[in-house]
C-alpha positions in Angstrom: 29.4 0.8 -10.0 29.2 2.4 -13.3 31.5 0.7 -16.1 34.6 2.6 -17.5 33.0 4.6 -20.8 35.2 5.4 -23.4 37.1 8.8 -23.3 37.5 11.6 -25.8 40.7 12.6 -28.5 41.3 15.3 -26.0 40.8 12.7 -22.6 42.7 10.6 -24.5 46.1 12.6 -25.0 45.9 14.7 -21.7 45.9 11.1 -19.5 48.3 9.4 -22.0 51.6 8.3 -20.2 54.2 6.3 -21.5 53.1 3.5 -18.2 49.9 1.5 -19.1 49.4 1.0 -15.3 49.7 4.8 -15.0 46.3 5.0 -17.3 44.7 2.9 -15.6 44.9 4.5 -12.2 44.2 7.8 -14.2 40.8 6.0 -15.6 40.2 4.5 -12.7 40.4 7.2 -10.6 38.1 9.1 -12.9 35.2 6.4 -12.6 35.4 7.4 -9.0 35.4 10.8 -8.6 33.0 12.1 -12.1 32.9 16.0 -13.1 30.3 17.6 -10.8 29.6 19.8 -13.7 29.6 20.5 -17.6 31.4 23.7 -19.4 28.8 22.8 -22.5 26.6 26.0 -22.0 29.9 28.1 -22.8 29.5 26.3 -26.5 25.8 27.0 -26.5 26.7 31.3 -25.7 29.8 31.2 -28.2 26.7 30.1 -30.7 24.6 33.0 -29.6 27.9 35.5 -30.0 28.3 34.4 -33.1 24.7 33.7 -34.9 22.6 35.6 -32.5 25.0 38.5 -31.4 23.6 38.8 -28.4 25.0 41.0 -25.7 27.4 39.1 -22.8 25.4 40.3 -19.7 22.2 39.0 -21.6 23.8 35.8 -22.3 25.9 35.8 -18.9 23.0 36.0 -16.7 21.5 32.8 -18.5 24.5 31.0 -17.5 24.6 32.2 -13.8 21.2 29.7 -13.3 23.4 27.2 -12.8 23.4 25.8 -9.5 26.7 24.7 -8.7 28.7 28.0 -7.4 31.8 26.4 -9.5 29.9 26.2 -12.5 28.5 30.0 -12.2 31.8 31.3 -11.1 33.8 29.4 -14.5 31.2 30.9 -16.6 31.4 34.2 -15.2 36.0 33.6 -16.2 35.6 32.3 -19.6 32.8 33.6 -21.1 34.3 37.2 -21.0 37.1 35.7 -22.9 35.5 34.1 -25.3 33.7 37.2 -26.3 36.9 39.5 -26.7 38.6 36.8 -28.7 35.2 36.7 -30.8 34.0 40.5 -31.1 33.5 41.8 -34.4 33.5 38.3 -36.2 30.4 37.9 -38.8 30.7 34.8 -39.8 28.6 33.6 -43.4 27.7 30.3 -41.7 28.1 28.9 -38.6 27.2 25.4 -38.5 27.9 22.1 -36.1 30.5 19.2 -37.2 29.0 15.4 -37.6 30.4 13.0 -35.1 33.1 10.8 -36.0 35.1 7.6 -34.1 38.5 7.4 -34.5 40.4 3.8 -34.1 42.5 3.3 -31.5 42.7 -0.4 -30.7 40.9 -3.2 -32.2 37.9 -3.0 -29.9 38.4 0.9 -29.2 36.8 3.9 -31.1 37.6 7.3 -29.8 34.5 10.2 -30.4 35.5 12.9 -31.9 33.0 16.1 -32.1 34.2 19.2 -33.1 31.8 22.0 -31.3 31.3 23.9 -34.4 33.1 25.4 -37.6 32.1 29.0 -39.2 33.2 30.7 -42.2 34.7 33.9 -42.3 35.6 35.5 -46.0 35.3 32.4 -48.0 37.1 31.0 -45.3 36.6 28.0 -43.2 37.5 28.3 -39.2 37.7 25.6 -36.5 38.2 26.4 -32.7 38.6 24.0 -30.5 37.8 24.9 -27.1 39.8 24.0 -23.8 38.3 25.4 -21.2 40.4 23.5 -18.5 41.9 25.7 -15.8 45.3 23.5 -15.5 47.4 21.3 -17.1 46.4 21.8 -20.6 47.9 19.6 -23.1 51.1 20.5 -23.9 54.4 19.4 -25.7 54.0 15.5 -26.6 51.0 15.2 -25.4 49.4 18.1 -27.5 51.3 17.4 -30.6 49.2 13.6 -30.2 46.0 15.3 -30.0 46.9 18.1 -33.1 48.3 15.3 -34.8 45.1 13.2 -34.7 42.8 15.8 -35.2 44.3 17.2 -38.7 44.4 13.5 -39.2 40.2 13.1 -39.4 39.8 16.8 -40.5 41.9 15.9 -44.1 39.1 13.2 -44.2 37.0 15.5 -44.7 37.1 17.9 -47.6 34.7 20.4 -45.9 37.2 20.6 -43.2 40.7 19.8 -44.7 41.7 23.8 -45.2 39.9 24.9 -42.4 42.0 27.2 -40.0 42.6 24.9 -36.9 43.2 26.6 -33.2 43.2 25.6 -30.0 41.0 28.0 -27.7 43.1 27.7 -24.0 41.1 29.0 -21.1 43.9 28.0 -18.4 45.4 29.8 -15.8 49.2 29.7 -15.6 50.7 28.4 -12.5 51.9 31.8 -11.5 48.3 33.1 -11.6 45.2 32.0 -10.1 42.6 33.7 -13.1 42.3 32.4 -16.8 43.6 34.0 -20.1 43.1 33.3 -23.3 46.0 31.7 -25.5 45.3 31.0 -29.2 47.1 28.3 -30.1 47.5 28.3 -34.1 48.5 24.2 -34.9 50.0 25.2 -37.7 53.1 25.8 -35.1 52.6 22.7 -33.3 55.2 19.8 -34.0 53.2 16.6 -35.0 54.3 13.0 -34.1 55.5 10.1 -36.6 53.4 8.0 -37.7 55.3 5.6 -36.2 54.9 7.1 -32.6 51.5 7.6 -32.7 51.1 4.2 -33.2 53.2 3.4 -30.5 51.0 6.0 -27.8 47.6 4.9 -28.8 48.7 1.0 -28.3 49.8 2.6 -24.5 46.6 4.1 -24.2 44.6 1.4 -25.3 46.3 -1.4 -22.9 45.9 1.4 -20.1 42.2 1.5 -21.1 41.3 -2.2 -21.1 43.6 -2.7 -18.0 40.9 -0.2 -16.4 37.8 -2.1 -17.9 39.1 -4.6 -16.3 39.5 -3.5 -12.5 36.4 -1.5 -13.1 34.2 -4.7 -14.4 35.4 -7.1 -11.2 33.9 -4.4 -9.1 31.2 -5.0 -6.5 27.8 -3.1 -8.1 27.0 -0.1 -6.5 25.4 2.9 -6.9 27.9 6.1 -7.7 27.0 9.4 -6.8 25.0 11.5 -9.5 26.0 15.0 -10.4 23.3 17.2 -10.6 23.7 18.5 -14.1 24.2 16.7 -16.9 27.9 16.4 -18.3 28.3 18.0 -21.6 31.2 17.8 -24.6 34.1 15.3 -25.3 36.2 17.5 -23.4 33.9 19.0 -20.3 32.9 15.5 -18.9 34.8 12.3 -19.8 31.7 9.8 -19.9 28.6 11.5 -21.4 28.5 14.2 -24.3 25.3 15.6 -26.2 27.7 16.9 -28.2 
């Protein structure tokens, strides 16, 4: 049985509940039944939009190798999407963002990897990506995850004044195919200092309650997906990114 890895900023606020137990059935749960595949070729053809300009078919058909019929069928819902919300931007740079861990227990440190920034104008832009097809973050739980994020981005003064929005690919519940919804975080409500505090302690007794059930297991072998998981967000566990 594999060990209990340590989630993502964006993991962390969509499984956040005010019930440590609750987390840890979440986590758990998780260990169990891992993403059978990875979204992180969509961040590798929003790079070729935006550098390479290449045309969607070209860079559609590359991403219909993938085996799982999930995986081609996803690709085949966002990446249109992506490329409306992204035609006719020429950006002066487009670059990746370094890796960072953010604290949130004494023995947990949260990754945080922005897919990419780009500047537009003398301007400095930063999407962040949510390509899951329900429940999104959203009112608490997406005021944590904005409020963290502008929290490492004013750490870094490449970043601090850099246009931060939330790229949603879900479908609503009264529909069963994705739209795009730009969220601009500028209208998101942030949480106290105070509260956050108060979530991330949550989260982190959820998270060791987790390691815990997880590390009395019996070894085993878990099954293996046949792609590699990819991004903070597309796979809990692994990222390249």
């Amino acid at each position: 049985m594999s060990g209990l890895n340590v989630p993502s900023l964006q993991h962390l606020a969509r499984f956040w509940h005010n019930d440590p137990q609750h987390i840890k059935r979440t986590l758990v749960s998780l260990v169990d039944n891992r993403p059978t595949f990875s979204y992180g070729p969509l961040y590798d053809a929003v790079r070729d939009l935006l550098v390479l300009h290449l045309p969607r078919e070209q860079v559609l058909e590359g991403l219909q190798r993938a085996k799982q019929p999930i995986a081609r069928s996803s690709y085949s819902e966002i990446l249109p999407l992506a490329y409306e919300y992204f035609e006719g931007v020429k950006p002066a740079f487009v670059q990746a963002v370094a890796p960072r861990l953010y604290p949130v227990g004494r023995d947990l440190m949260i990754p945080f990897q922005p897919p990419l920034i780009y500047g537009v104008s003398g301007n400095f832009y930063f999407p962040w990506f949510s390509f899951w097809r329900r429940n999104p973050l959203e009112e608490e739980k997406l005021s944590l995850f904005v409020t963290i994020v502008e929290e490492v981005l004013l750490q870094d003064a490449d970043l601090e004044d850099a246009e931060f929005t939330i790229l949603d690919f879900s479908a609503d519940s009264s529909r069963s195919s994705r739209s795009l919804k730009a969220v601009n975080t500028r209208d998101i409500s942030r949480v106290s200092d105070r509260r956050k505090a108060e979530m991330l302690s949550v989260f982190a007794q959820g998270f060791d309650l987790a390691s815990t059930e997880i590390s009395r297991r019996p070894q085993k072998p878990t099954r293996q997906v046949s792609e590699p998981l990819g991004d903070d967000q597309l796979g809990l566990f692994d990222r390249p990114v």
